[in-house]
C-alpha positions in Angstrom: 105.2 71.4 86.5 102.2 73.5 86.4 99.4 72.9 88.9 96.1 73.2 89.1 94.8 76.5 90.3 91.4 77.2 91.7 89.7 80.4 92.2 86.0 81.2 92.8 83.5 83.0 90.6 83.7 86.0 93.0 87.3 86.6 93.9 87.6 85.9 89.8 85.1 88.8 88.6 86.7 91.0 91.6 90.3 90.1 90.0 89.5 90.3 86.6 87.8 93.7 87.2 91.1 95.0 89.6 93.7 94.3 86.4 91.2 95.8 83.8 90.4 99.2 86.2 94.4 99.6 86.6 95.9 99.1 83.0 92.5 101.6 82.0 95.3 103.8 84.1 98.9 104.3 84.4 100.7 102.1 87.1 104.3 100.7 87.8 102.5 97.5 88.6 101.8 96.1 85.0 104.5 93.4 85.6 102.6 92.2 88.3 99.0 92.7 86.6 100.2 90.6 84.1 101.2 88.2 85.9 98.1 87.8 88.2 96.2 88.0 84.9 98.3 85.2 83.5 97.8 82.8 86.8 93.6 83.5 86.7 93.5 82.9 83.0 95.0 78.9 83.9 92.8 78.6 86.9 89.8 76.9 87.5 86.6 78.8 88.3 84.5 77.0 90.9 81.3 77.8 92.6 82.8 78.9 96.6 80.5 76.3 98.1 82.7 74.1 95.9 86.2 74.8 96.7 88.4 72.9 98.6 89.0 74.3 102.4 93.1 74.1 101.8 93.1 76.4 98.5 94.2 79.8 99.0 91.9 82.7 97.9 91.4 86.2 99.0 91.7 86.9 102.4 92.9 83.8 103.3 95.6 83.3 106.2 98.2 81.2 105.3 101.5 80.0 107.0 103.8 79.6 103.8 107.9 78.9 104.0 109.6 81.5 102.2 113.2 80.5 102.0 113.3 78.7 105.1 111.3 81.6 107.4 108.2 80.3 108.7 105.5 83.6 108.0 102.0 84.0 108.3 100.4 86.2 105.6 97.0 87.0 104.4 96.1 87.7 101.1 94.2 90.8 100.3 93.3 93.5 97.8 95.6 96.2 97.5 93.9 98.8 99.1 93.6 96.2 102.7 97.8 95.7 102.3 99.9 96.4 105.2 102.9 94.5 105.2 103.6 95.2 109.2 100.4 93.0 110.2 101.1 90.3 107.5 98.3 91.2 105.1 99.9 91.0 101.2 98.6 92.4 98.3 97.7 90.2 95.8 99.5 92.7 93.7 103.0 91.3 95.1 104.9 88.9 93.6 104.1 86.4 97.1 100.6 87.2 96.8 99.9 86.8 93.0 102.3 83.7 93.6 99.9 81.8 95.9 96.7 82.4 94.4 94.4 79.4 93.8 97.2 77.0 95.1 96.8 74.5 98.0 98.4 73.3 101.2 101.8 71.6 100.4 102.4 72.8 97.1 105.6 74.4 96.2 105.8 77.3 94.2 108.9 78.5 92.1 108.6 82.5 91.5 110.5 85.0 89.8 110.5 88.1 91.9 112.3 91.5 91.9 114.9 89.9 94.0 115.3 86.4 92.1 113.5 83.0 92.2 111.6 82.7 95.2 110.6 79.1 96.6 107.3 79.3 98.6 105.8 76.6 100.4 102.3 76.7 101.1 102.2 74.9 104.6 99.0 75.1 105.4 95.3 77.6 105.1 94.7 78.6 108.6 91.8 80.4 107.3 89.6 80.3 104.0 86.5 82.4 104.3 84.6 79.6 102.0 85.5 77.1 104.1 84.1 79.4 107.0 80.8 80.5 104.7 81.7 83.5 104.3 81.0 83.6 100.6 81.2 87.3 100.2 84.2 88.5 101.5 
């Protein structure tokens, strides 16, 4: 079943403008461009003053289950990853999995290594929830 995804205007344009720059390029990450290109094509673009504090956009810190290991993550442009201190790119298949979803849902993703079943536990932190709109 598909939910609903949510995104804001900003983190959209920011997105949109990401995928566009890299496939102007070469990269090995066109699986994953396509993918994140896929999930903000579905999503639902709201004003940040208008998004619900438990959806997860970027730079949000978020405890998620990942087959049954609690982790705390935040999601960040690629250039800001550094898997060591928990901060994902939305350019992995984790981060591009959680994108626009909300506290409690489940998400079933196909990764390098298999199908992945992620649980988004709860947003510890949403910098619209917080006002900061321009993160």
């Amino acid at each position: 079943m598909d939910r609903n995804l949510y995104i804001n205007e900003l983190d959209h344009k920011r997105l949109m403008r990401l995928i566009e720059d890299a496939l102007n390029g070469v990269t090995e990450q066109s699986n994953s461009l396509r993918s994140l290109h896929a999930e903000l094509t579905r999503a639902t673009v709201v004003n940040a003053e208008e998004l619900p504090p438990d959806v997860v956009t970027m730079r949000s810190r978020v405890l998620i289950m990942l087959e049954n290991e609690e982790k705390e993550i935040t999601l960040v442009y690629p250039n800001e990853a550094n898997r060591s201190t928990g901060q994902i790119s939305i350019l992995s298949p984790i981060g591009t999995a959680i994108i626009g979803y909300r506290a409690g849902d489940v998400i079933n993703w196909l990764t390098p290594g298999g199908l992945k079943h992620i649980k988004i536990k709860t947003v510890l932190y949403q910098p619209e929830a917080s006002g900061d709109y321009e993160l």
